[in-house]
C-alpha positions as CSV (number, residue, x, y, z in Angstrom):
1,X,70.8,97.4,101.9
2,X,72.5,96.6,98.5
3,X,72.1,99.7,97.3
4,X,73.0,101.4,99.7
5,X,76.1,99.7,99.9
6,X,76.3,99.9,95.8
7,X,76.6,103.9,96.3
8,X,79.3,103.6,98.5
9,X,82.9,105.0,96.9
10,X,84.6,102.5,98.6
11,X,83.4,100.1,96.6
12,X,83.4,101.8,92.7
13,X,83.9,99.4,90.5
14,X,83.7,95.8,92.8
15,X,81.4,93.2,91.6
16,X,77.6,92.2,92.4
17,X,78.5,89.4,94.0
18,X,81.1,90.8,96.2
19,X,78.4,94.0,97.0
20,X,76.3,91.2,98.0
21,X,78.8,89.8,100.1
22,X,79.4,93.2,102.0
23,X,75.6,94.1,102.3
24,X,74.7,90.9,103.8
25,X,77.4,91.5,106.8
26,X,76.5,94.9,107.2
27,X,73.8,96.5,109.8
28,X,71.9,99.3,109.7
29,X,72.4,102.1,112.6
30,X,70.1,104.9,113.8
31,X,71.4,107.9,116.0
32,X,69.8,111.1,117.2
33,X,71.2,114.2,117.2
34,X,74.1,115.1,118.6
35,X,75.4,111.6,119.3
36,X,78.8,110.9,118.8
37,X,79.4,107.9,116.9
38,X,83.1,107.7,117.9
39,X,85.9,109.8,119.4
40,X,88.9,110.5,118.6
41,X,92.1,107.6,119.9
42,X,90.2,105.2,120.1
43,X,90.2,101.5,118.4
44,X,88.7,101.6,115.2
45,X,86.5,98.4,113.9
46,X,84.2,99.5,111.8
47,X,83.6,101.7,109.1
48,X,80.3,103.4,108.2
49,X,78.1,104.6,104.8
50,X,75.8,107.8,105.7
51,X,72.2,106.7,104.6
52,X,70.5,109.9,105.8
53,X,71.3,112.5,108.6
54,X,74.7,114.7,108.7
55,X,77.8,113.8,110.7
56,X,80.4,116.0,111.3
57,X,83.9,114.8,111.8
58,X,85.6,117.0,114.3
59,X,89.9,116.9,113.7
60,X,91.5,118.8,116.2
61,X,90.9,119.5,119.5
62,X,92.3,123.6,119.9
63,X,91.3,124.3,116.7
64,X,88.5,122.9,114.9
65,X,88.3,121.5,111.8
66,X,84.7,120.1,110.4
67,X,84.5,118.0,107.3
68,X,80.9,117.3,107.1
69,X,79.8,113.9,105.6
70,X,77.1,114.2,103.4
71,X,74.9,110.9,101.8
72,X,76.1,110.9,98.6
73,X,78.4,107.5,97.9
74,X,80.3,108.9,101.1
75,X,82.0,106.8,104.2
76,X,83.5,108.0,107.5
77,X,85.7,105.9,109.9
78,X,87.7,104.5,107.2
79,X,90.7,104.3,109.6
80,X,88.8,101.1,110.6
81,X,90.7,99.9,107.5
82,X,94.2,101.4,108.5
83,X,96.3,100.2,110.7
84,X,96.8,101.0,113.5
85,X,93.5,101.0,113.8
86,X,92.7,104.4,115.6
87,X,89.8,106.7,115.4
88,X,91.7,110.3,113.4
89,X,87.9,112.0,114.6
90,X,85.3,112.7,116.5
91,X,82.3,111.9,114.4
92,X,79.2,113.8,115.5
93,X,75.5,113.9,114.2
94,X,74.4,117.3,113.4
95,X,71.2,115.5,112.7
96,X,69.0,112.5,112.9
97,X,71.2,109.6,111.3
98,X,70.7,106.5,109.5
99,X,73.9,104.6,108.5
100,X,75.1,101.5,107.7
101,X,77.6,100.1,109.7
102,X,80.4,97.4,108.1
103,X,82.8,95.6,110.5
104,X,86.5,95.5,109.3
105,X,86.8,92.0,110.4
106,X,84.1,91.4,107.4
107,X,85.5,93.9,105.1
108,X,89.3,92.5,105.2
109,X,87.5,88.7,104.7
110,X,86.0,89.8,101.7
111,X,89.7,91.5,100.4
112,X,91.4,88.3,101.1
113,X,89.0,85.9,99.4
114,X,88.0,88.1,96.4
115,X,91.6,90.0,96.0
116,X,90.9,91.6,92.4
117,X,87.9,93.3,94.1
118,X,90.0,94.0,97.3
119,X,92.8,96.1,95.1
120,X,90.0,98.1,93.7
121,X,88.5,98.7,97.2
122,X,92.1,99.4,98.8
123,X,92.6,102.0,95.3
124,X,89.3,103.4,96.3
125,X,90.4,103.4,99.8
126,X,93.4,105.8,98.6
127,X,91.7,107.8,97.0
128,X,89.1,109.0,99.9
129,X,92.4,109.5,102.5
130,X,93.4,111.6,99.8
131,X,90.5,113.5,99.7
132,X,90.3,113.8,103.2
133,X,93.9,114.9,103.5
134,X,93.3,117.5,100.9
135,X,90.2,118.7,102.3
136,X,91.8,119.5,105.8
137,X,95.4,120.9,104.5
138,X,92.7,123.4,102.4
139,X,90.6,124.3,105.2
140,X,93.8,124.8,107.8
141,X,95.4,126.9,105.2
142,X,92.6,129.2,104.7
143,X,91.2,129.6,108.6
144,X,94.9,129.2,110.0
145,X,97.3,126.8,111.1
146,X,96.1,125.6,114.7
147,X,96.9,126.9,118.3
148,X,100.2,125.4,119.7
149,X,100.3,124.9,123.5
């Protein structure tokens, strides 16, 4: 599980120890496919790594938009970690997945007691929102801006 949790990009640059920390509070998931992990609006409490699989993270409801999650140092249902603590997706297998699964409850622990290591996972943090963001504002301005009702 450590290294799994090492190839996270939430946590770039956090110590061994801390990793540690995080991988023994962390679980590992299984889904088949076509299971929704989560929907959109509701409460958020945990945040996943993709291990293996594919997991599609549907935006919008009139109009689409799919930001696929693929294994590579990637997490999905980081607004675990926002407040106020609601679900911005649906996230849906496409596949088979494996993933680990980290409560925020552990996560914000690990920030408070280890804050040098919790500012590089909150910058990290930033950093994937802003990716996200980016990724969506791109895909809405190339296949449209959504349906109003």
């Amino acid at each position: 599980m450590l290294d799994i949790i090492r190839e996270a990009d939430l946590f770039e640059g956090v110590s061994e120890n801390v990793l540690r920390e995080i991988a023994r509070e962390s679980e590992e998931v299984t889904f088949e496919k076509d299971s929704v992990i989560y929907h959109v609006g509701e409460a958020s409490s945990h945040i996943y790594k993709l291990i293996e699989g594919s997991v599609d993270l549907v935006m919008m409801e009139r109009h689409v938009v799919h930001l696929t999650v693929t294994p590579t140092g990637q997490i999905f249902g980081w607004s675990a970690l926002v407040q106020p603590y609601t679900r911005m997706a649906t996230a849906k297998c496409t596949a088979p997945t494996k993933a680990v699964r980290m409560s925020r409850d552990s996560i914000e622990r690990i920030i408070e007691n280890h804050p040098h290591e919790g500012l590089t996972i909150l910058k990290n943090l930033a950093r994937i929102v802003t990716h996200r963001l980016r990724d969506a504002y791109t895909y809405i301005h190339y296949y449209g801006k959504p349906d109003t009702p």
